[in-house]
C-alpha positions as CSV (number, residue, x, y, z in Angstrom):
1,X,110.1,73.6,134.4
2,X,113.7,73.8,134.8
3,X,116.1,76.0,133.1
4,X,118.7,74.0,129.8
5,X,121.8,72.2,131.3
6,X,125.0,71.6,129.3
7,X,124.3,68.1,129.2
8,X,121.3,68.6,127.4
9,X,120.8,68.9,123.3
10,X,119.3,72.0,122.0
11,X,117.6,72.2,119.0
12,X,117.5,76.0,117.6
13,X,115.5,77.2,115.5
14,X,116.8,79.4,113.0
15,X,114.6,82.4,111.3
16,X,115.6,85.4,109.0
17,X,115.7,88.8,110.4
18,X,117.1,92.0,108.7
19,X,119.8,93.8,110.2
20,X,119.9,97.9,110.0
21,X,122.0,99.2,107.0
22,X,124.7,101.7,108.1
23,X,122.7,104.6,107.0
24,X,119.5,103.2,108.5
25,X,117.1,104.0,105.5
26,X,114.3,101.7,104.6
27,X,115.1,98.7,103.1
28,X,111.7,97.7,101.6
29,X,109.6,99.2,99.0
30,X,105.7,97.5,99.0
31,X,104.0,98.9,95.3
32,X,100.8,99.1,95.0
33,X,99.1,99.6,91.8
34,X,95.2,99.3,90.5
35,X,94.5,96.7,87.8
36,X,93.0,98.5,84.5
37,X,89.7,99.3,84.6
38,X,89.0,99.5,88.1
39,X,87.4,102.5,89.5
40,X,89.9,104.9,91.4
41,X,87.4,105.6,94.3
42,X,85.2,103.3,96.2
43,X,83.0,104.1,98.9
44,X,84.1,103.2,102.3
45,X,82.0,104.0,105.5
46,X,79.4,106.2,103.2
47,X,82.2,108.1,101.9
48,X,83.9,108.2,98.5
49,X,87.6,107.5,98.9
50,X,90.8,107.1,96.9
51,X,91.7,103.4,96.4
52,X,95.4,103.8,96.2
53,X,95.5,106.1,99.2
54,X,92.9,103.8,101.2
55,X,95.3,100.6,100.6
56,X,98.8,102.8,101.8
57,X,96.9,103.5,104.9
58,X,95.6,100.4,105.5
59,X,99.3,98.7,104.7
60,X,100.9,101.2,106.9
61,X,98.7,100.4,109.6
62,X,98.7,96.9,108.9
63,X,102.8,97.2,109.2
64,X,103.0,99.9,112.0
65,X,100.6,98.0,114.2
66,X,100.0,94.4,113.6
67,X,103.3,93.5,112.4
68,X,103.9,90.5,109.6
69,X,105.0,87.1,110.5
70,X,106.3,85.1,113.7
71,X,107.3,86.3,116.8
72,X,105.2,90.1,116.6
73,X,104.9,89.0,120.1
74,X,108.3,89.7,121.2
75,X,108.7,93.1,118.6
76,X,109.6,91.5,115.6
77,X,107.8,92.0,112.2
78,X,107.1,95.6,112.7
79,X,107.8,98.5,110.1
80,X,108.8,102.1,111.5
81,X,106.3,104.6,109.5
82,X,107.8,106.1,106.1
């Protein structure tokens, strides 16, 4: 394969990133909440575990880890932990 020449006609393709804010906080907030009714603990592996806390450390892995959306290949899509 050879490399673009200026005679050629790209044909970019845009996609949204988010830049740093100049005091480099986190910009998103995920809330997670349990419908009413449902039972605060469910039992995962045998045990008996908190739902809420269960789903923020499956969405922090899920963030951390796998990253969200295109391009997770090349580093983008992934959350630094809170």
């Amino acid at each position: 394969s050879l490399p673009p020449a200026d005679w050629q006609s790209p044909n970019p393709i845009p996609f949204l990133t988010v830049k740093d804010g100049p005091d480099r906080k986190n910009r998103f907030q995920f809330i997670i909440g349990l419908r009413k009714g449902t039972k605060e603990e469910v039992p995962v592996d045998g045990k008996d575990v908190k739902l809420l806390e269960h789903t923020q450390n499956l969405l922090i892995e899920a963030l951390t880890e796998h990253g969200v959306g295109a391009k997770t290949a090349t580093g983008y899509g992934y959350f630094n932990k809170p």
